[in-house]
C-alpha atoms as a printed R data frame, in Angstrom:
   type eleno elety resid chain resno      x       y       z
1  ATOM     1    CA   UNK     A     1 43.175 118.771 -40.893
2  ATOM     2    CA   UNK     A     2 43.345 121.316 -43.323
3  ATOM     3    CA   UNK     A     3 43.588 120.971 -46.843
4  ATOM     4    CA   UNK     A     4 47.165 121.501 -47.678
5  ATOM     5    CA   UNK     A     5 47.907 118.927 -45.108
6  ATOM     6    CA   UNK     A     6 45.800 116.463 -46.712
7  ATOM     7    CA   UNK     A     7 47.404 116.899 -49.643
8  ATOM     8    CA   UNK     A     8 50.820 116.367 -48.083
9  ATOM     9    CA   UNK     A     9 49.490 113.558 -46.149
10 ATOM    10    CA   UNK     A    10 48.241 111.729 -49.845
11 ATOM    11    CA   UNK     A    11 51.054 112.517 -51.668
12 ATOM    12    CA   UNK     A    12 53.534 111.314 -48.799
13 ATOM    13    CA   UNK     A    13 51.609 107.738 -48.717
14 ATOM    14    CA   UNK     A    14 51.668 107.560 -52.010
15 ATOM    15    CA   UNK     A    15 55.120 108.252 -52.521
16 ATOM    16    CA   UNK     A    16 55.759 105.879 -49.798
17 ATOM    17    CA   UNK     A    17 53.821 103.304 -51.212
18 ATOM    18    CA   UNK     A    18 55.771 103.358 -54.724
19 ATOM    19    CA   UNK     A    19 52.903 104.761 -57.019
20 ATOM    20    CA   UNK     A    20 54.166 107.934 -57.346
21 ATOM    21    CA   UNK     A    21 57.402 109.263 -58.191
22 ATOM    22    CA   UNK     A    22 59.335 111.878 -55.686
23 ATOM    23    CA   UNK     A    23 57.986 115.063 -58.791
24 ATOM    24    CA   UNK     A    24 54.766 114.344 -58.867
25 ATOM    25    CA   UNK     A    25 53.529 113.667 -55.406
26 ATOM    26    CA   UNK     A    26 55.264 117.196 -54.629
27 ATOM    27    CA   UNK     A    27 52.864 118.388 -57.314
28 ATOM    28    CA   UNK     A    28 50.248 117.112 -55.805
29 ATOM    29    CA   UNK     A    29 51.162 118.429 -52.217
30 ATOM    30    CA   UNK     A    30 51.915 122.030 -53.845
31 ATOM    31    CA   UNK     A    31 55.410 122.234 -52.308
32 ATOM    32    CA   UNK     A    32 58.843 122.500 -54.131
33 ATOM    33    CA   UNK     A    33 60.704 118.981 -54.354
34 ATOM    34    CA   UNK     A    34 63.254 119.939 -52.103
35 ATOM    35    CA   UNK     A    35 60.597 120.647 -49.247
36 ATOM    36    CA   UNK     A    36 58.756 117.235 -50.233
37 ATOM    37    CA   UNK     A    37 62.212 115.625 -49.399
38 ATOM    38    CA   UNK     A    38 62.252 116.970 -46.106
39 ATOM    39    CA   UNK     A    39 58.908 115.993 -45.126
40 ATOM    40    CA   UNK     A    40 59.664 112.445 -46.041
41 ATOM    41    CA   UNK     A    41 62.771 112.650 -43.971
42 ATOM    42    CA   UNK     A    42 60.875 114.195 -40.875
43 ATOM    43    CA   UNK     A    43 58.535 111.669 -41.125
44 ATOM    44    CA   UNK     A    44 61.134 108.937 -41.768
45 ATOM    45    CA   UNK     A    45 60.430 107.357 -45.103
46 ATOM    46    CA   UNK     A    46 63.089 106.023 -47.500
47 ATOM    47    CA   UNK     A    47 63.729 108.145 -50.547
48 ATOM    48    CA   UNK     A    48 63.166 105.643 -53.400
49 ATOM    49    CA   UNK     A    49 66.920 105.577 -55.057
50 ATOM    50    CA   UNK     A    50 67.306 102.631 -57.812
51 ATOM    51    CA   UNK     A    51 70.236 101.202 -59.844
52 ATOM    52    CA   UNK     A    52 69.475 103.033 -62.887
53 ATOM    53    CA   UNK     A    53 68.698 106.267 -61.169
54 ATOM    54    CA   UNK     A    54 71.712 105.985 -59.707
55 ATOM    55    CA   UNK     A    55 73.745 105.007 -63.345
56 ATOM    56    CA   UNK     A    56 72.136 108.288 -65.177
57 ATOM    57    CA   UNK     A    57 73.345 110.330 -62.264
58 ATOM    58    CA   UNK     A    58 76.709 108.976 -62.877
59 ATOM    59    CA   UNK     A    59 76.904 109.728 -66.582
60 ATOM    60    CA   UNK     A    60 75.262 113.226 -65.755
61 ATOM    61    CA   UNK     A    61 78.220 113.786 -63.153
62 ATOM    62    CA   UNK     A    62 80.708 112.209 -66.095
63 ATOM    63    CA   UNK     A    63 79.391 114.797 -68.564
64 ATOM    64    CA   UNK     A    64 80.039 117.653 -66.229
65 ATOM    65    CA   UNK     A    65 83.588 116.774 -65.183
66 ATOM    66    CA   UNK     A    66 86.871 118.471 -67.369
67 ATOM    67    CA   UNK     A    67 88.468 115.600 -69.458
């Protein structure tokens, strides 16, 4: 296994695993956020989405929206 995967592999378990949020455990596998999401799709683990996350995207999405 080579390095970078190891690094993957780590930050994917502990993503999984709830100690890490989605940022930092693509910081810690070196790979943009949006490739981190894929790999946790390819290797079929749930993307850790909450109630409040979900509230502060709706006022974000209320903010951008004409009145």
């Amino acid at each position: 296994m080579t390095p970078e995967a190891a690094k993957l592999e780590v930050a994917v378990a502990l993503y999984r695993d709830r100690k890490m949020s989605m940022g930092r455990a693509a910081k810690i596998a070196e790979i943009p956020r949006t490739q981190f999401q894929k790999e946790l799709g390819q290797r079929g683990v749930t993307v850790n989405y909450d109630v409040r996350e979900f509230e502060d995207d709706l006022m974000a999405i209320e903010k951008l929206l004409p009145r």
